[in-house]
C-alpha positions as CSV (number, residue, x, y, z in Angstrom):
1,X,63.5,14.6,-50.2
2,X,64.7,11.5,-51.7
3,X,68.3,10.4,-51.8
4,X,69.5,7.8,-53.8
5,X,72.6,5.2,-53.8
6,X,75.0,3.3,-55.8
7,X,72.1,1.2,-56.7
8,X,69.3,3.5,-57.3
9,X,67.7,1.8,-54.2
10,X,65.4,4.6,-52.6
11,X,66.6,6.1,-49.3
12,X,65.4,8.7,-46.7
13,X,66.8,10.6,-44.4
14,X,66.5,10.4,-40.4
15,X,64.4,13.7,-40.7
16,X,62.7,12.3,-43.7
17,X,61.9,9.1,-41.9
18,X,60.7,11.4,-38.5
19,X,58.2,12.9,-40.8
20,X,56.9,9.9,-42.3
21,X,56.7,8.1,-38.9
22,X,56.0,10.9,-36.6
23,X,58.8,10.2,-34.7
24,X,61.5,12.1,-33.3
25,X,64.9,11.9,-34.6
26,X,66.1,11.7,-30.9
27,X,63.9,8.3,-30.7
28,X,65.1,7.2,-34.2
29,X,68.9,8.3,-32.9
30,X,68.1,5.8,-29.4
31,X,66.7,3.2,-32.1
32,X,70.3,3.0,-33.8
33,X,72.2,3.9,-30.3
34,X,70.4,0.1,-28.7
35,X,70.3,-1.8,-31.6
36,X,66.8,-2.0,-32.7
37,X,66.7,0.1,-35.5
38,X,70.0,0.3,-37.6
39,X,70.0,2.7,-40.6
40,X,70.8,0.4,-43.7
41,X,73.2,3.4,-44.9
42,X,75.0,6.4,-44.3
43,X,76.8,9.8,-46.0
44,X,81.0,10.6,-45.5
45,X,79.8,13.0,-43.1
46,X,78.3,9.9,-41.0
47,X,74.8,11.0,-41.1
48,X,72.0,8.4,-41.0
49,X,70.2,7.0,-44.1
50,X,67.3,4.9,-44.1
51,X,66.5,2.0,-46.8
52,X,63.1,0.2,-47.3
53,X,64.0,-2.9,-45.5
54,X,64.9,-0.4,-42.7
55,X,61.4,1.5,-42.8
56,X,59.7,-2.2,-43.0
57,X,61.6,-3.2,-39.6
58,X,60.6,0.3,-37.9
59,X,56.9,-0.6,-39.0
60,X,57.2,-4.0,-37.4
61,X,58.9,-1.9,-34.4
62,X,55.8,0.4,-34.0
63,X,53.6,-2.5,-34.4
64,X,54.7,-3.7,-31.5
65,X,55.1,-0.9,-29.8
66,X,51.4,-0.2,-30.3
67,X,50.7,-3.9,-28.8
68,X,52.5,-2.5,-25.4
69,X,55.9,-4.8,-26.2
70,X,58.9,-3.0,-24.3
71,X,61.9,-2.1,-26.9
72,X,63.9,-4.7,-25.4
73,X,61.9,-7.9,-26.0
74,X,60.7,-5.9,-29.5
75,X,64.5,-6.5,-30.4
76,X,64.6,-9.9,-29.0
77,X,61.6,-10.9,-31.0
78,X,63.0,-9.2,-34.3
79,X,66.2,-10.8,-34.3
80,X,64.7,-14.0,-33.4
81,X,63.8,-17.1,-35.2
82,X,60.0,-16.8,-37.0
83,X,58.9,-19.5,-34.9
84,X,59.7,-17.2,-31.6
85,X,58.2,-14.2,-33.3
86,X,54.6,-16.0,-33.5
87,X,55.3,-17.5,-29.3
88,X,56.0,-13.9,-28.6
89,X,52.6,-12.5,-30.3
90,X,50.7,-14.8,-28.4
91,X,51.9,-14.1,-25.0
92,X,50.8,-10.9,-25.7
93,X,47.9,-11.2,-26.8
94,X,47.1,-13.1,-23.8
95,X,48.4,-10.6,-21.6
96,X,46.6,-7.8,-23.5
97,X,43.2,-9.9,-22.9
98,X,43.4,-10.4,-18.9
99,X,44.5,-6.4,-19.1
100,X,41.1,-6.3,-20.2
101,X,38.9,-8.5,-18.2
């Protein structure tokens, strides 16, 4: 299901989004209740509404989730400048190399 705005700008909602990401909405729900993953939008009745810069930030969120970041430094990273984002990637890709020797 597909809602729309004011602006015609395409918008899912959080069960919308769990379905596409194979999330739970209890994990998207912790996402918006530390920070990491605001929803761009929301109805009058308060309920959570997800825009495409949001889904492009909960990709980059499960990206490095996959990479074994902790949500905490994922945050950090995210709202950091560009230049921190590429220090943080290769940390862990250092780390994720002695994991492997």
């Amino acid at each position: 299901m597909e809602a729309r705005n004011e602006k015609t700008e395409q918008i899912w909602t959080v069960g919308e989004v769990a379905l596409l990401t194979r999330l739970s909405i209890r994990t998207l729900h912790h996402y918006d209740d530390i920070g990491l993953l605001r929803p761009g939008a929301r109805t009058e009745a308060g309920y959570r509404l997800y825009t495409p810069a949001d889904l492009a930030r909960l990709w980059r969120v499960l990206s490095y989730r996959e990479l074994g970041f902790p949500l905490a430094e994922i945050a950090r990273v995210l709202d950091a400048p560009p230049g921190d984002e590429v220090a943080a990637l290769r940390t862990q890709v250092a780390l994720l190399r002695e994991k492997q020797r």
